[in-house]
N, C-alpha and C positions, 0 to 999 in steps of 0.2 A: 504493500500500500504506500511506505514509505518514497517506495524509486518510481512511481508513478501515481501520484498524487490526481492531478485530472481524471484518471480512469475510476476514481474511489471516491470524487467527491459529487454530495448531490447537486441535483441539478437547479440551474441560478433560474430555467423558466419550468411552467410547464407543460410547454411543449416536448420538454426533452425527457419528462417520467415514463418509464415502464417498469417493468415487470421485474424487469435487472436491477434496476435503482433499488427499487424495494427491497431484494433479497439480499444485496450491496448491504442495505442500512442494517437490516436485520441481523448478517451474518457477522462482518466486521465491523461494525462500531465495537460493542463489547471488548473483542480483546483488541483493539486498540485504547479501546478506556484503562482496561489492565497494566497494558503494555506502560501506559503515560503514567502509573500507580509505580510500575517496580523500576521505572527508567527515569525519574525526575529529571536528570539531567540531559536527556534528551529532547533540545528544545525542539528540534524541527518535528517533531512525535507531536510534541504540544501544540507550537501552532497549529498544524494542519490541524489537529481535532478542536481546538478552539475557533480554527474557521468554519471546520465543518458542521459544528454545533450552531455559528454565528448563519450559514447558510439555513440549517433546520431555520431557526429561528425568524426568519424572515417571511415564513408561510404555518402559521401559526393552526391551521386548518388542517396541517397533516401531522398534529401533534398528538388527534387522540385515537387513529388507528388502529388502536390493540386496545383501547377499551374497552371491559366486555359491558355490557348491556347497552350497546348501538347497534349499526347494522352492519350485517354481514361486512366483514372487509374494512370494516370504520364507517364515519358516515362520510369523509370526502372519495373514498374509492366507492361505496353505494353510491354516492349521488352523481358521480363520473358516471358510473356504469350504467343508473338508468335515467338521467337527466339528458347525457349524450350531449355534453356541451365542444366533448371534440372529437371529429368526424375523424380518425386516426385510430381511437380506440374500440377493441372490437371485443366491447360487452365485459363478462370475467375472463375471456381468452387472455386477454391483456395484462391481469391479476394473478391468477391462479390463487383463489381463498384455499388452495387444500388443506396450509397450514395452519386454520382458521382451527377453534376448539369450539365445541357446544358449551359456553359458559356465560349467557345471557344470565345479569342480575345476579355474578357470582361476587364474593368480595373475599379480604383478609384482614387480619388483625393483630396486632403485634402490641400490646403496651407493655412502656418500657424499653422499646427494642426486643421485647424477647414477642418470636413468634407462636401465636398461639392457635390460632387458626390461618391455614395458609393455602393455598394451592395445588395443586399436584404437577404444575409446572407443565413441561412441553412434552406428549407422548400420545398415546393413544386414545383416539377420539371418541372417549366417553363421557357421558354426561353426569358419572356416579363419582368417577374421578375430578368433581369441578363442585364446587361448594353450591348445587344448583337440587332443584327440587325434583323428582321424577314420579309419574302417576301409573295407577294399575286398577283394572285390567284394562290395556288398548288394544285396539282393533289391530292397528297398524305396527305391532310391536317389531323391531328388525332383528334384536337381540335381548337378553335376559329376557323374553316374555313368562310372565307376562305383564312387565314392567317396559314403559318408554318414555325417554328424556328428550331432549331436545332434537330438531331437526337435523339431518346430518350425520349421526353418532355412527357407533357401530365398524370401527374401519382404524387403518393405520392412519388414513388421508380425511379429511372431513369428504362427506358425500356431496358438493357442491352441485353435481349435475345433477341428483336428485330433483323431482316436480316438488318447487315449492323452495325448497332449501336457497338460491340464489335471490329468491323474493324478501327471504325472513328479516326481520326488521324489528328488534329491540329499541324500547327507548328510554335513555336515560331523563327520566319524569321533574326532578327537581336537585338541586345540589345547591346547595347557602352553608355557612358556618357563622356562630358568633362564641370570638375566644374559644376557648376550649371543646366545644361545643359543635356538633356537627351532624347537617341531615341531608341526608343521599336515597334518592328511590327510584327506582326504575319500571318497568313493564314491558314483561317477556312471553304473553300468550300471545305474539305471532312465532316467536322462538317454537313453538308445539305445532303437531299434528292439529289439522281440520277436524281429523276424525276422533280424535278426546272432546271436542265441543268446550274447548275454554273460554272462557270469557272474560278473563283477567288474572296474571299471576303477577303479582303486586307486591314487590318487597321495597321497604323500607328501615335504610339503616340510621339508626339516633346514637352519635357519642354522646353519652350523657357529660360525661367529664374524660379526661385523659386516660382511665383507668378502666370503663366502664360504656361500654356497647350493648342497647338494645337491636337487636334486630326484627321487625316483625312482616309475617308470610300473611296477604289475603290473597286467597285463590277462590276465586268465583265460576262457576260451569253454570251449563245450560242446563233446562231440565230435562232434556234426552241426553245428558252426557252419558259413556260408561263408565268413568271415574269412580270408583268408589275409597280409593285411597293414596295417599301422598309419601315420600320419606325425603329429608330433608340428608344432607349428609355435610361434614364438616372435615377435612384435612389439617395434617399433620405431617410436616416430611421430617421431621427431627428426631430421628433414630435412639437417642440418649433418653428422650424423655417421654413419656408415655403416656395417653390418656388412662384412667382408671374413672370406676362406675364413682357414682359420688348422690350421695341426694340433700337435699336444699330444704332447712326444717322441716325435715322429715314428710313435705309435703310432697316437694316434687324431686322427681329425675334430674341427673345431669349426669355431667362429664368433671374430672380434676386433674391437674398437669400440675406432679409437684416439680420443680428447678430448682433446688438447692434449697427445700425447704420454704421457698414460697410458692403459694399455692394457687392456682392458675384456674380458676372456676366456671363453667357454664352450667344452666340448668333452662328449661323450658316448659312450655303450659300452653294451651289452647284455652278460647274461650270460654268453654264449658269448664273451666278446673282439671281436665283430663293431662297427666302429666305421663305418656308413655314410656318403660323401660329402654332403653338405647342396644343396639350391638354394634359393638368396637371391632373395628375389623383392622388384618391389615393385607396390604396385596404390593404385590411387585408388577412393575412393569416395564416396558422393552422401550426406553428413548434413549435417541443421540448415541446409537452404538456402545448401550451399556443398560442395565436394570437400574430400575428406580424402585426405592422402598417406598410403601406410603404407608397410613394408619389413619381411619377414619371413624368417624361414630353416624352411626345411620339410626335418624327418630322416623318413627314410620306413625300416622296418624289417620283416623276413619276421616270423610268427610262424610257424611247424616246428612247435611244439608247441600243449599245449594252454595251457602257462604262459609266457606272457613278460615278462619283465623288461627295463627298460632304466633309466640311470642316467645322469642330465646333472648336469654340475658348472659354478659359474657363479662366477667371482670378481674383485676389483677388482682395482685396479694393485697394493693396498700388503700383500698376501699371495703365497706363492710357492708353490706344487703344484707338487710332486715324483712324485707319483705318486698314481694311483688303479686300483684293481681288484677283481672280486668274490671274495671269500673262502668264502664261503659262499650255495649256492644250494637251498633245501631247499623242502619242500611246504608249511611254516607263516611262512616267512621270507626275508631276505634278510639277508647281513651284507657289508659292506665297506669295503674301507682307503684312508684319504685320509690322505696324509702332508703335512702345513700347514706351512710354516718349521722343517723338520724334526722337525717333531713329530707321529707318526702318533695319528689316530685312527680306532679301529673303532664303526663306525656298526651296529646292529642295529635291524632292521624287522621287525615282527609282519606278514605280510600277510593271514595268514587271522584277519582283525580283526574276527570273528564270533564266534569260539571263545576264551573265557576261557581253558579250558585248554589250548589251541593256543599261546598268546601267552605263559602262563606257563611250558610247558615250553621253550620256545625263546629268551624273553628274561631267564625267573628270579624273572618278576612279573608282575603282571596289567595290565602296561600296553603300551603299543605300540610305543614305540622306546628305545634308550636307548644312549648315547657313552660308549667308555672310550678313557681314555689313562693313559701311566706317573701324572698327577697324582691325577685320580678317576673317577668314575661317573658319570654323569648319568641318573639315568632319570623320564624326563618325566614331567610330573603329580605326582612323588612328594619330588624335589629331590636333592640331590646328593650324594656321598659320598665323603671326602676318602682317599686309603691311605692310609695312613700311614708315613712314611717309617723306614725300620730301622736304628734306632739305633746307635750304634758302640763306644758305652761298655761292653757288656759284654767289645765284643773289645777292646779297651783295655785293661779291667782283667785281662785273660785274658795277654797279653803283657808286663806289668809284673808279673803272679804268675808266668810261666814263668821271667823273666828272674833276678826274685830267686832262684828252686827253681833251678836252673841254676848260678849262684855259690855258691848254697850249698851243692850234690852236688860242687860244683867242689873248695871245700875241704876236706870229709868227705873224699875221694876222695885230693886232698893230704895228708891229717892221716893216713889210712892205708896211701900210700903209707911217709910217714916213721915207720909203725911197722915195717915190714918191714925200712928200712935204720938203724934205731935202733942195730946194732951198728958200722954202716961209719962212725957219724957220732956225733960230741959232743956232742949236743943233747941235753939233758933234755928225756926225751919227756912227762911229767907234764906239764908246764910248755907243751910245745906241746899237747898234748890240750885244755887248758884254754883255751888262745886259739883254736882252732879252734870248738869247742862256742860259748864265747861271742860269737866271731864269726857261726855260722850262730843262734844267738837271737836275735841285733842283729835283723839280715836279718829273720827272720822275723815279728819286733814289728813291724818297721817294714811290712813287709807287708800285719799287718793290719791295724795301723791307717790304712794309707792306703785298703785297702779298704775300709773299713767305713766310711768316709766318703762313700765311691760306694753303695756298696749298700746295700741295707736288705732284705736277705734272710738266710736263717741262713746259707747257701753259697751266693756269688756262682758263675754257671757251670750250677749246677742248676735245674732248671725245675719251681720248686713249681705242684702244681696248685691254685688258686681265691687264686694270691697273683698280684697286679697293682702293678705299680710307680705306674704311670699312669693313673688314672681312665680320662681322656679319650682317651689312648692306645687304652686297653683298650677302651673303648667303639667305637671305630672298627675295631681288630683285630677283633672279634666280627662287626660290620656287612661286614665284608669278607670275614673265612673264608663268611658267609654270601650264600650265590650263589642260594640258591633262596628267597623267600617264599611261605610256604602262600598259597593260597586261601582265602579266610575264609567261614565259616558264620554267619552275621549270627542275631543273635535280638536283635530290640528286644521291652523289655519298658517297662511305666509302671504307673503309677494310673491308674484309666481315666475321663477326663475329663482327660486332661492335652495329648491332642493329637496322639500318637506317629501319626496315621493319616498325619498330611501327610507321613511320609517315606515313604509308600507313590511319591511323584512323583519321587524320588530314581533308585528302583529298578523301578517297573513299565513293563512293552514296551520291557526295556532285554536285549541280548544275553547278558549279563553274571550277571545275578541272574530267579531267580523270585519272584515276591512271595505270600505266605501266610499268609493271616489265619487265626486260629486264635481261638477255636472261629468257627466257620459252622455250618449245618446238613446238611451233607455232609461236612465237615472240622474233623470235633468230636473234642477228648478222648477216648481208652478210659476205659471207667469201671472202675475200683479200688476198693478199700477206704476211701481218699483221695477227698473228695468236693474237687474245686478250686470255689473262692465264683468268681463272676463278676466282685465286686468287690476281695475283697483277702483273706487271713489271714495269722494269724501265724505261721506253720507254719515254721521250716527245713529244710531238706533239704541235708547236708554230702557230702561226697567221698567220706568213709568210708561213707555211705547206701549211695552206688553201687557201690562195691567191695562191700561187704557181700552186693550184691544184693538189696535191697529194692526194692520200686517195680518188678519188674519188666517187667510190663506196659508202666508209661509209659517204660523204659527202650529197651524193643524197637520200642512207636512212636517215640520219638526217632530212634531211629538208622535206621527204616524211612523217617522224610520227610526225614533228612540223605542217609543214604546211597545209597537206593534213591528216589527222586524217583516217577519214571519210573512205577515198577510201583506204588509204594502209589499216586499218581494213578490209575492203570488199576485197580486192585483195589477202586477206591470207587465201591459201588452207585446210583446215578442213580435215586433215587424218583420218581415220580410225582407231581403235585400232589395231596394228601389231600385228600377230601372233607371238609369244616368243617361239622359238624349244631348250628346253632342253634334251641332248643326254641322251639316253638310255641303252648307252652300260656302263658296266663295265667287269673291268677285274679278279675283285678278287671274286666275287659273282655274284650266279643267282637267287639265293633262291626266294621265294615269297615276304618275307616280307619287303625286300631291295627293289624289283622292285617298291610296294606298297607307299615304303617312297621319290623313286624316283618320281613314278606319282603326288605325293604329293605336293612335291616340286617342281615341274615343274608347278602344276597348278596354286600354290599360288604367284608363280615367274610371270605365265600370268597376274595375277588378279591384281596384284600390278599395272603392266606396263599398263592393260588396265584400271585400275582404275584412274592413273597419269596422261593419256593422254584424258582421257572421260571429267577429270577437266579443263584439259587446253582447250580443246576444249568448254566446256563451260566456263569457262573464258573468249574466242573472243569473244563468241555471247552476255554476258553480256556488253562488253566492247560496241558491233558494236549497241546492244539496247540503253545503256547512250549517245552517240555522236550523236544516231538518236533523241532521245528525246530533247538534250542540243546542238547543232552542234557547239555554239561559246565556250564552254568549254575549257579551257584552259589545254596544256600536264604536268603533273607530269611523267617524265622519272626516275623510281629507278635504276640507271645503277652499279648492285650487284658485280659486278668488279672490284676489287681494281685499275685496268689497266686503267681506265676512267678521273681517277682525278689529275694524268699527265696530261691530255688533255684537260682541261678544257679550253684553249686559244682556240686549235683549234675548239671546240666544239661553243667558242663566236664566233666566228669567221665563221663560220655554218650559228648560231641559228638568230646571231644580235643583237642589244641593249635590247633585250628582255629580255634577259637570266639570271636566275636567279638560284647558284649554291646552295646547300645546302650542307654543309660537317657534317659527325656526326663522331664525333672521341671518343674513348673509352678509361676507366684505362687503362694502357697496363696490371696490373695486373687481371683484369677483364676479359680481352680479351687471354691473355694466360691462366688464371683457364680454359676458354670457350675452346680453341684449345685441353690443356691438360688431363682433368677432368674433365667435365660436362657430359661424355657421355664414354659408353663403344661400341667398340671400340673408343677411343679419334679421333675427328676430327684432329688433326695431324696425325693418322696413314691413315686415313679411306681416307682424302684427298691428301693423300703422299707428305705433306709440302716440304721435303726432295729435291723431285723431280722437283717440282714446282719452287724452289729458285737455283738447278742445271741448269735449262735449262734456267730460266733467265740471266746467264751470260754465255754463250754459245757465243763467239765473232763468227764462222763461220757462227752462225744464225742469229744474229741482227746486223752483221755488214751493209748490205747492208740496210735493214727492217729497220731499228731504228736510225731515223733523228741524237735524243740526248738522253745521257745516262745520267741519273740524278746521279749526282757525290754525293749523300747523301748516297748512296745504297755502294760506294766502302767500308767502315769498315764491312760490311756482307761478301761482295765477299772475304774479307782479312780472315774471319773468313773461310768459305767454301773451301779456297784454302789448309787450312792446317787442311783437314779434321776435322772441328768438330763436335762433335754432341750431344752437350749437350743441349735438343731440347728448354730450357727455354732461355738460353743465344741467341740462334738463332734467334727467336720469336721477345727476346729483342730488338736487332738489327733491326729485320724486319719492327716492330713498330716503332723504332726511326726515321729509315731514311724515312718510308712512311711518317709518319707525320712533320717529318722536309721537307722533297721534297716540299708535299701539301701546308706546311705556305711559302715557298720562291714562289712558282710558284703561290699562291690565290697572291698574293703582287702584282704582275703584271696584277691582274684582276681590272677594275672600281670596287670603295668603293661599289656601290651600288647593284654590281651585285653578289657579294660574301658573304655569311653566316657561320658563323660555329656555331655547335651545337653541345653540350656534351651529349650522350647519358644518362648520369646519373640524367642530369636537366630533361630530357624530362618525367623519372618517378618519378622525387622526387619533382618537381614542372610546370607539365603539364599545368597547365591555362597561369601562366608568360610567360613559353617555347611559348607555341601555340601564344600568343599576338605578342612575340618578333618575329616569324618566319613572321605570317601574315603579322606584318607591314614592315616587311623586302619587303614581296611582295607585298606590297601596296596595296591586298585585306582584309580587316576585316572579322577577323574569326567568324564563324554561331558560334550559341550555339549550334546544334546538334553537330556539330563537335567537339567543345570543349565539349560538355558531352562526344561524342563517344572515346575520347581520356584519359580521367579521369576515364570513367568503364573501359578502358582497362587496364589503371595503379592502380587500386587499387579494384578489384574484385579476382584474381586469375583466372579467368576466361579465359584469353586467355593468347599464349603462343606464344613464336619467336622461329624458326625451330634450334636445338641443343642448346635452351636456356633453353625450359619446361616455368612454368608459371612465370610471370609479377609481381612484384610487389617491392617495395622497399626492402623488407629481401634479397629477392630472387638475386635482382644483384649484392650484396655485399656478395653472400655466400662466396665468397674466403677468408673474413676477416676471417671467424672461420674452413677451409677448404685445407688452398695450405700453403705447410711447409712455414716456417720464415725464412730459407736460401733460397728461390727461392725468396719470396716477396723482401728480401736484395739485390737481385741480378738483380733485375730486378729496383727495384728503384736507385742502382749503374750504371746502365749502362743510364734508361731515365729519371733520376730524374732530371738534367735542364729541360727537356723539359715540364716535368709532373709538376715542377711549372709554370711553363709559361702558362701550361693549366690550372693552377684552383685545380691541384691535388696535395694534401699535403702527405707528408710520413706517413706509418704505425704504428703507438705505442701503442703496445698490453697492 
């Protein structure tokens, strides 16, 4: 490797990946890693594997191919292989998955470093050999029947040309951590036979703490399944140390791995309390031109029903478990209590992890599991939330006020006692009256003034409403009365030419969300009174609008594609492709060859228009299949209209507390290279900019039409009136005052319901972008999604309409591309504001 470096290292595109690369990486990295371990001093060893690592690292997409619970081959050689994005690759020929193992939703665990549950590493393709579940009796058994695991099994080589097997597609469900703390779930019933009838095998893993792994299996069948039972199996390759039987207060089963006297524990339980006996097995087998030891423990469990549940807990020597059980066993979920060195906590698991709103009614929010104990919250994906602990000082001051009131009713009480016996006794009662009174005023001064040093209320004890002692108190009191988070109704809005499309990869063929462009040619605007520009006006539209009930039309389509999805989908007419009549006559020529280039042109004119409208037509039907499959999904409206994001009160105002806006704002220098230069004819001419920012200030037309005229837009109008048309300086303007209107009018939206997002983050750092947007929406973002959003930013591979293809060079081409008086001229007119965003000036 060392005397031919180029033949060994991956490749810088992907045009140059095959088959060989792959087996390249697979084969020699490792003892090259070795080699760099026993040879430190061998620098040219180190660079090359530091470059070669540095090359890995630049395509971030081919980094989780050996995952197991994805798809076959990884998801970016699945998604090569049947997205067919390059005409060169021919299907799995180009792969060969043989090396592939059946271990969908398999894992390991190690705390400490010491391995406690592991793998069985690279050999023969079984599914009992893989920490993975397997069901009996099946139809289709190929081996052990009449027991069968995963698709493929059965073989030295995985069965890839099997029917079926090249299909099979795992997916990793959810993965978040916070500190120590960790939850990872996947779904592996495409991993299975058709013919078992599964309907979800659904494992999720919970690091409770460093020490201390729940794992818990839902498997769901059909009611024609033949399944009648499961076994779960767990590896060991570490020859020294050995499982032994173990039971767990004497309630349940388990497994014990003593290591030098520390004690290495597992035990498990289904929902019903049933805790079956284990057999510990051990088996050899034939890899890498040598046997392999192993030693496993196999839990074999009935399933009775159609839902089963079981729950394994796995912990090291320096944690103590006291106890575990299901607390909760319902149709969307599971919940239950592991009490850790005396400190319980309750685990909550979404399992119908399909259903947004399945997951939110069960867990409080749109994510999939989430730990509480007496200290916080934890809910995955989203971070964590502390109680807050209940002060003591108001009963403090409540028991030092009683005590004073007490002493002092004590000696009113004396003082008129001793008016009653004023005759038995020689005491001048004036004289005691007066010591009494000023003793109970003492008392009482002193009172207040030592409360009023604690409190800063008008009456310590009373419970003013919207008064807070505490900021941060109060902020976390609030986060915690609150047990439910809405669902959010996403509307991204922009200037169009800013890019807002690539968040289509966030949200499309995701469970979770619909995605919906607006306008299309099937899913267009009602038309009003209110004519909405395609690219932008100055229009506002306030709260009071919609109370008032104006606009009603676009009021009742709002609330028809938030609320009713489903049916306004089904109630949209599916046209036909229109016939396009392009005229025939001319006046200067009749010749043959002319007519030829006119039919020509005519046809290719049809083919367009019927090719446009064939998509969007298939577009509904894609859209009216996802809402049939997911019906609680939640709407992403992309409303591609600059005209929209004025509106955005009225649109709350519509939607309800739901509403959740996402703004994507762009360089203006970016966005004017985009208008000017990215495309012949320029989107300025092709869109007639011109025209568009004419009849935006048209007073005979918007006078009546247009509530309020956003007063950002008048230095444009001042420009316009004295004809100019120096189309970079106009743009300038155009930019300025959209995005100044947008930040005055989001200001008047709730903190929680307003987003903005730089287009430039979205491809320069996609994972942070996607976490930040997610938790904006109080859903935790999938990994597919966040893959799908990362192959789009850094493959070249896909491209935004007048943009061409994705990638960090490519949005910055104006730095080496649009003169240096236009960039000066545009940073002179929005350079306030382009700091304010994040965007610093140019210096060549």
């Amino acid at each position: 490797m060392l005397s031919s470096p180029p033949l060994y290292m991956p490749p810088a595109k992907y045009e140059e990946f095959s088959s060989k690369w792959n087996e390249i990486y697979g084969n020699n990295l490792p003892p090259l890693a070795l080699y760099c371990l026993l040879a430190p001093e061998d620098s040219a060893a180190l660079q090359f594997l530091v470059k070669f690592m540095d090359r890995m690292a630049e395509y971030p997409d081919w980094k989780v191919t050996s995952a197991p619970n994805d798809e076959l081959g990884g998801r970016a050689v699945y998604d090569i292989v049947h997205a067919k994005p390059y005409t060169w690759v021919d299907g799995w020929n180009s792969f060969n998955p043989g090396h592939e193992h059946p271990d969908q939703n398999s894992f390991t665990f190690a705390p400490n470093g010491q391995v406690f549950v592991s793998e069985a590493l690279y050999g023969p393709k079984y599914s009992y050999l893989n920490n993975v579940l397997v069901f009996s009796p099946s139809p289709t058994s190929q081996c052990n029947a009449p027991w069968e695991g995963q698709l493929g099994e059965c073989g030295k080589w995985l069965r890839w040309t099997d029917e079926g097997v090249g299909e099979s597609a795992g997916e990793v469900v959810a993965a978040s951590s916070h500190r120590d703390s960790m939850f990872v779930s996947g779904e592996s019933a495409p991993a299975y036979s058709s013919a078992m009838r599964l309907k979800s095998v659904y494992r999720a893993l919970v690091l409770l703490n460093s020490q201390t792994l729940l794992v818990v299996d839902h498997v769901e069948k059909w009611e024609d399944s033949p399944v009648k039972t499961l076994s779960a199996f767990f590896h060991n390759l570490d020859i020294d140390f050995k499982y032994v039987p173990y039971r767990f207060m004497d309630r349940y089963s388990g497994a014990l791995m003593d290591v030098w006297d520390a004690h290495y524990k597992m035990f498990w339980v289904d929902s019903q309390g049933f805790s079956p006996d284990s057999r510990i097995q051990e088996a050899e087998q034939a890899a890498e031109f040598k046997k392999r030891w192993t030693q496993f423990i196999n839990v074999t469990f009935p399933m009775q029903t159609t839902i089963s549940r079981m729950a394994y807990v796995m912990h090291g020597p320096y944690v103590k478990i006291s106890g575990c059980r299901f607390i909760d066993d319902s149709k969307n979920g599971v919940r239950l209590s592991v009490i850790i060195n005396n400190t319980e906590k309750i685990i909550s698991i979404a399992t119908n992890h399909r259903d947004i709103g399945a997951r939110s009614n069960y867990l409080g929010f749109g994510g999939y599991a989430k730990i509480e104990d007496r200290h916080q919250i934890i809910r995955f994906g989203l971070g964590a939330q502390l109680i807050p602990k209940q002060t003591t000082v108001d009963s403090q001051l409540f028991d030092f006020g009683f005590t004073v009131n007490v002493i002092a009713g004590v000696i009113l009480c004396a003082a008129i006692g001793f008016l009653t016996l004023q005759r038995k006794f020689y005491v001048c009662f004036s004289k005691l009256m007066r010591y009494a009174l000023l003793s109970v005023l003492i008392l009482w001064i002193f009172e207040l003034l030592f409360v009023s040093n604690s409190c800063d209320q008008l009456l310590c004890g009373v419970k003013w409403k919207g008064v807070a002692t505490n900021p941060e108190v109060s902020k976390q009191m609030r986060l915690y009365d609150q047990h439910h988070f809405p669902l959010p109704t996403v509307v991204i809005t922009t200037l169009p030419g800013s890019g807002s499309e690539i968040l289509k990869h966030l949200f499309y063929n995701n469970s979770g969300f619909v995605y919906l462009r607006v306008p299309t040619e099937h899913l267009d605007i009602p038309e009003t009174e209110f004519e909405f520009d395609s690219l932008v006006d100055a229009c506002e539209w306030s709260r009071a609008d919609a109370q008032r009930g104006k606009y009603k039309i676009i009021q009742g389509w709002l609330h028809s594609l938030v609320h009713d999805t489903h049916l306004h989908l089904q109630n949209i007419p599916l046209h036909e492709p229109v016939r396009v009549k392009v005229s025939s006559r001319s006046s200067s020529s009749r010749d043959r060859r002319k007519r030829a280039r006119r039919r020509e042109l005519a046809a290719d004119v049809r083919g367009k228009v019927r090719g446009s409208i064939e998509r969007d037509v298939e577009y509904v039907r894609e859209l009216r299949r996802h809402i049939g499959m997911y019906p609680n999904s939640r709407v992403v409206l992309n409303l591609r209209s600059g005209s929209w994001t004025l509106k955005l009160p009225f649109i709350q105002e519509v939607v309800g507390p739901s509403l959740r806006a996402i703004y994507v704002v762009r360089d203006p220098r970016a966005w004017i290279f985009l208008m000017l230069y990215n495309s012949k004819p320029s989107l300025y001419s092709l869109k007639n900019i011109p025209q568009h920012l004419a009849l935006m200030f048209k007073e005979d037309i918007n006078r009546d039409r247009c509530p309020a005229f956003a007063q950002e837009y008048r230095p444009l109008w001042r420009l316009l009136s004295r004809s100019e048309t120096n189309p970079v300086l106009l743009l300038a303007h155009l930019w300025l005052a959209h995005t100044s209107a947008v930040l005055r009018i989001s200001a008047t939206l709730p903190e929680e319901a307003y987003l903005q997002v730089r287009f430039e983050d979205v491809v320069n750092f996609p994972q942070d972008t996607a976490e930040r947007i997610h938790s904006f929406l109080g859903v935790p973002v999938t990994p597919s999604a966040l893959n799908q959003l990362m192959f789009t930013t850094s493959t070249n591979l896909y491209n935004l309409m007048y943009e061409g293809d994705i990638s960090p060079d490519n949005i910055n081409i104006w730095r080496q591309n649009m003169p240096r008086k236009e960039i000066r001229l545009i940073e002179d007119t929005c350079g306030f504001l382009m700091k304010r965003l994040g965007y610093s000036r140019y210096n060549s």
